[in-house]
C-alpha positions in Angstrom: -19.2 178.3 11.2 -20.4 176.5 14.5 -18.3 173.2 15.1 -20.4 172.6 18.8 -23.2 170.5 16.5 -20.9 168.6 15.2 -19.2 168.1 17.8 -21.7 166.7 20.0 -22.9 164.9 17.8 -21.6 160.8 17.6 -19.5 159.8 14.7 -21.4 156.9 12.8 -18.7 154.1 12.5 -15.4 154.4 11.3 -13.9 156.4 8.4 -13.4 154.5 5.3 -10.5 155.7 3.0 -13.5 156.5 0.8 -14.9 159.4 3.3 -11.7 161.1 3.5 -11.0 161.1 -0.5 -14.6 162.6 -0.7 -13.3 165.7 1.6 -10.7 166.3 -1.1 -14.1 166.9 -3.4 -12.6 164.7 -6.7 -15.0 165.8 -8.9 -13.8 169.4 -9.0 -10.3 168.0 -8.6 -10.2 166.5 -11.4 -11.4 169.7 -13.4 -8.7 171.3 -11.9 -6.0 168.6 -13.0 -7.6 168.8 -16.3 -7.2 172.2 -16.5 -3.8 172.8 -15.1 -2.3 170.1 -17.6 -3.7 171.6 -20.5 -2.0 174.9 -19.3 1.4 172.6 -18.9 0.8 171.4 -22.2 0.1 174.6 -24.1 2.8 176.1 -22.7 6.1 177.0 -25.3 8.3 174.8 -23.1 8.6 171.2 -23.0 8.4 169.7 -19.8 10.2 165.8 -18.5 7.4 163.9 -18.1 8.4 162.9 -14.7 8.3 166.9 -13.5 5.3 167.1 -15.3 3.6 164.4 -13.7 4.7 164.7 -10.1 3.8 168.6 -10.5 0.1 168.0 -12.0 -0.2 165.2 -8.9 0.8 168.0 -6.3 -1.7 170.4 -8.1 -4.6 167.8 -7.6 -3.5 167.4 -4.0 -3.8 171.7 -3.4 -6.9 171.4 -5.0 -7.9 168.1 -2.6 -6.8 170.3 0.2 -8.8 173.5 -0.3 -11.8 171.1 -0.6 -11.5 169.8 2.4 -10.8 173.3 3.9 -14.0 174.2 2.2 -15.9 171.4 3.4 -14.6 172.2 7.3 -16.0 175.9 7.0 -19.2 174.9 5.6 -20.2 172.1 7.6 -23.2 173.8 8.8 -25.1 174.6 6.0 -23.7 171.6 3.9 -26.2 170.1 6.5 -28.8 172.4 5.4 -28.6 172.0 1.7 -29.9 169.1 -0.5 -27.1 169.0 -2.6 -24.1 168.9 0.1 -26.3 166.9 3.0 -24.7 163.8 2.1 -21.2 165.2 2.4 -18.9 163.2 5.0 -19.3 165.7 7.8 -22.9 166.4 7.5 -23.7 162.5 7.3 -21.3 161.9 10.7 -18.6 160.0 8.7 -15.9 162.7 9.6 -15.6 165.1 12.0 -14.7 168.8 11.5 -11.7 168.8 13.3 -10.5 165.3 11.1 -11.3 167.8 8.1 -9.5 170.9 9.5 -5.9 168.8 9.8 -6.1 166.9 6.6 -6.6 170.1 5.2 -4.0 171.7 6.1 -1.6 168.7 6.5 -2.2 168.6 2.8 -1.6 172.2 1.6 1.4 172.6 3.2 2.4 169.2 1.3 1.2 170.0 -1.9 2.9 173.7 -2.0 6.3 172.6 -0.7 7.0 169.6 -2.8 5.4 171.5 -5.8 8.1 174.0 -5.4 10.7 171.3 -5.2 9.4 169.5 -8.4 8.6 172.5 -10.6 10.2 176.0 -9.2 8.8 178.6 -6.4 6.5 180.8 -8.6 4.2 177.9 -9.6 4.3 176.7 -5.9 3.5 180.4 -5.0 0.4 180.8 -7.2 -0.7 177.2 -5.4 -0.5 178.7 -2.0 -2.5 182.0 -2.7 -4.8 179.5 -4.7 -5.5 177.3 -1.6 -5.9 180.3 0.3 -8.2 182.3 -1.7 -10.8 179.5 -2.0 -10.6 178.2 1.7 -10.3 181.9 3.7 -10.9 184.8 1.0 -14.0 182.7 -0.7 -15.3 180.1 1.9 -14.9 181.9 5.2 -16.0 185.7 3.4 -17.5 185.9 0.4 -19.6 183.3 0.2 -21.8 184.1 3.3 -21.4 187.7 2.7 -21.8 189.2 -0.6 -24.4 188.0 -4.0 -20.9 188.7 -5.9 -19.2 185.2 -4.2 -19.2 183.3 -7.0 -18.0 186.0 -9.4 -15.0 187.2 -7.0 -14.1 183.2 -6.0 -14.6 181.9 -9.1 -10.9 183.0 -9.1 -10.3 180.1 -7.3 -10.7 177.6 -9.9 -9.6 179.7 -13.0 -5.8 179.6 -11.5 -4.5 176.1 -12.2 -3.8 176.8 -15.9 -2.1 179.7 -14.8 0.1 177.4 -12.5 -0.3 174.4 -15.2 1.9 177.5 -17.6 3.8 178.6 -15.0 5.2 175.0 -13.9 6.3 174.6 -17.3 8.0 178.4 -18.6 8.5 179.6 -14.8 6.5 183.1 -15.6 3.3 184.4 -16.8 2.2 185.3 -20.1 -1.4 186.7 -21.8 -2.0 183.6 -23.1 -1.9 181.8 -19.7 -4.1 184.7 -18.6 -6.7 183.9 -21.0 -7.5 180.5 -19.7 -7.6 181.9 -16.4 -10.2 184.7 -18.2 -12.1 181.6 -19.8 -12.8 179.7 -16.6 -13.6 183.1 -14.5 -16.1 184.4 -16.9 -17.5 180.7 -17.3 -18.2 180.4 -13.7 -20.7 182.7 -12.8 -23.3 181.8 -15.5 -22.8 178.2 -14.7 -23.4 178.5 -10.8 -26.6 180.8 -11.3 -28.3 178.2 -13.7 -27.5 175.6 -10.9 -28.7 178.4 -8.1 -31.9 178.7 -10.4 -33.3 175.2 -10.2 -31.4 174.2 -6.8 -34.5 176.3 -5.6 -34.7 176.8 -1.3 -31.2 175.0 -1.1 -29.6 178.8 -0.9 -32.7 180.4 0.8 -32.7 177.9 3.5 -28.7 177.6 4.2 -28.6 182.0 4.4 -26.3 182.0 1.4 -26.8 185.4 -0.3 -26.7 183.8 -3.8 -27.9 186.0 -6.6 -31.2 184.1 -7.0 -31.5 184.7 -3.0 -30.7 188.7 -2.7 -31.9 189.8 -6.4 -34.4 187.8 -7.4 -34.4 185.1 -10.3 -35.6 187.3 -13.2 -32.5 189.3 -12.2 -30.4 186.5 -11.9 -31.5 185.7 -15.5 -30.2 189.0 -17.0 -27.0 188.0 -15.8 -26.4 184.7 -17.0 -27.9 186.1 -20.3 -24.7 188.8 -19.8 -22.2 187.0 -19.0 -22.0 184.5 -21.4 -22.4 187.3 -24.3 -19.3 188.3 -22.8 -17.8 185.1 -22.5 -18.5 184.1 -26.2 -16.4 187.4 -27.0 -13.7 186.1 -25.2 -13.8 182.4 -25.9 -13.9 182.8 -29.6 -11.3 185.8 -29.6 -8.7 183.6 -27.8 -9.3 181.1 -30.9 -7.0 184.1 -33.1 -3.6 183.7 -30.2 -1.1 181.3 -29.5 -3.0 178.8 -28.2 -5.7 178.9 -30.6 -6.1 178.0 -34.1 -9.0 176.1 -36.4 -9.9 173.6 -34.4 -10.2 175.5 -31.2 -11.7 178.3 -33.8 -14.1 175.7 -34.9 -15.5 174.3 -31.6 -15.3 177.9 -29.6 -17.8 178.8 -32.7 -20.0 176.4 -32.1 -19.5 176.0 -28.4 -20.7 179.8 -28.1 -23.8 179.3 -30.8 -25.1 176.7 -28.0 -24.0 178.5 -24.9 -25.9 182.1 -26.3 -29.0 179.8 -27.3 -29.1 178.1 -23.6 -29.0 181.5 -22.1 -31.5 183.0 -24.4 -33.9 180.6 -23.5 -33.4 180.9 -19.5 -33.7 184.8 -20.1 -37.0 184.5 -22.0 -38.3 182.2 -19.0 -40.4 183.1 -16.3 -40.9 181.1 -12.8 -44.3 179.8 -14.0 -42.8 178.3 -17.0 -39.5 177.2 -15.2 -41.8 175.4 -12.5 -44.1 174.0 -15.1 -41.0 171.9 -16.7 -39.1 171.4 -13.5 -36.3 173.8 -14.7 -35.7 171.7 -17.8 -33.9 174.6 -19.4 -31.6 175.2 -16.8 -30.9 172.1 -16.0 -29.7 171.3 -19.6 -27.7 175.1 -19.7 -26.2 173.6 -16.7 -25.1 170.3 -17.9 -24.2 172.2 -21.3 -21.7 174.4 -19.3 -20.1 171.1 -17.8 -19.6 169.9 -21.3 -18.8 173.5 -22.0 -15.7 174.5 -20.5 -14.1 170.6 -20.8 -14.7 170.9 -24.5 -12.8 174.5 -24.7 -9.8 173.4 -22.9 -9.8 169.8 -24.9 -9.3 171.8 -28.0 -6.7 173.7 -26.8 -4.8 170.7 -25.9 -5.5 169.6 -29.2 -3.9 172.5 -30.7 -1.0 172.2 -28.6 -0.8 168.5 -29.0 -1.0 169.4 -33.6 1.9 171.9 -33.4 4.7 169.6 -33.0 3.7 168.6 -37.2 3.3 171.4 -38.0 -0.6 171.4 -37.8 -1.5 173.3 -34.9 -2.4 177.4 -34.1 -2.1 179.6 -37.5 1.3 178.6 -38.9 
């Protein structure tokens, strides 16, 4: 990344509070809050409320922070893309530096007073969380390998993990499995937007798959990863945190995901441009729809098992 651009260039107006919480990227924060209190929840240990509340809070504020991280590393082609133009750097509402410090300011806050709240293993898999999406994904894979999105999309598969670990204080298979659910998830869901996000990748000199392979190839391996992710979706329906109501939805869930990515392999550019991408666009928003679904019936399970209801008795 270059900051001189941005630099030079004139901040329009003050801040608002609403450009700063934009850094913090709310949209995938809130995924990640999601995601981390279902791990909380499903977890064989009770939590206060209070600790679980002020934990999940200093979650969200990690997550905030390696947005913002993110968003100070990728100023530059955030300016190039579409999709990211209107971000508050790009659009001179925040300068890279302003970024850079709330940042940091905020991951140092988030992992200290989550090891105060909850204990130093949960606060530990925060730090390395933060880190691996602002320095080992941001600043290196993304720009250098067509495997970015496969390798980060660690990133975002921990906070159940940490959701699990706030509550028991270790790790188990089961939290592993969410983690496995979100990290398979992730690639197929960022190609289909790669597919129809056309130049956006081409233009910033992001070697996305669609960029260095080609889309036909790109299309064999959404097609392949979300065979493998039906595998593992529905298997983790027969553990601990599974049971028939996650069996049910993870069933049909899968039926819809293996159809979407049927269809996108069977396409071919002419068709795709034809429709405007109208196949991947819906695979896309059925993976949003996917994953949220998936992790609401886990909570549900958890949330049965109190009466008696929940996993397989």
């Amino acid at each position: 990344m270059s900051d001189a651009s941005y630099s030079e260039r004139p901040i329009e107006g003050e801040a608002s509070l609403g450009d700063y919480f934009a850094l913090l990227k709310p949209r995938v924060m809130s995924l990640v809050v999601f995601t981390a209190l279902v791990g909380l929840l499903a977890a064989p240990i009770s939590v206060h409320p209070i600790v679980a509340f002020a934990s999940i809070l200093f979650v969200a504020i990690g997550a905030g922070a390696s947005g913002a991280l993110n968003m100070w590393w990728d100023a530059d082609i955030d300016q190039v893309m579409s999709r990211t133009a209107k971000r508050p750097i790009p659009a001179g509402k925040v300068t890279p530096d302003e970024a850079m410090t709330l940042g940091v300011a905020l991951s140092g806050f988030s992992v200290i007073m989550l090891a105060l709240s909850a204990n130093v293993l949960a606060a530990g898999l925060l730090a390395f969380t933060i880190f691996f999406y602002a320095v080992v994904y941001s600043m290196w894979l993304k720009r250098s390998t067509p495997q970015n999105i496969v390798i980060g999309g660690a990133a975002g598969a921990f906070p159940p993990v940490i959701g699990w670990v706030i509550a028991t204080g270790s790790m188990s298979v089961e939290a592993w499995l969410m983690f496995a659910l979100i990290f398979v998830w992730t690639p197929p869901h960022f190609w289909a937007l790669a597919l129809f996000m056309k130049s956006d990748y081409d233009d910033a000199g992001v070697p996305m798959l669609t960029v260095t392979h080609g889309r036909k190839t790109t299309r064999n391996h959404i097609l392949a990863y979300t065979v493998i992710l039906a595998f593992l979706a529905i298997g983790a329906g027969f553990t601990s945190i599974g049971g028939p109501v996650y069996l049910a939805a993870a069933v049909t869930l899968n039926i819809l995901f293996l159809r979407g990515a049927w269809k996108i392999w069977r396409r071919d550019e002419t068709a795709a441009l034809a429709d405007d991408y109208a196949v991947e666009k819906s695979f896309f928003r059925l993976s949003l729809l996917y994953l949220f679904l998936h992790f609401g019936a886990i909570l549900a399970e958890a949330a049965l098992r109190p009466f008696g209801l929940g996993g397989w008795g």
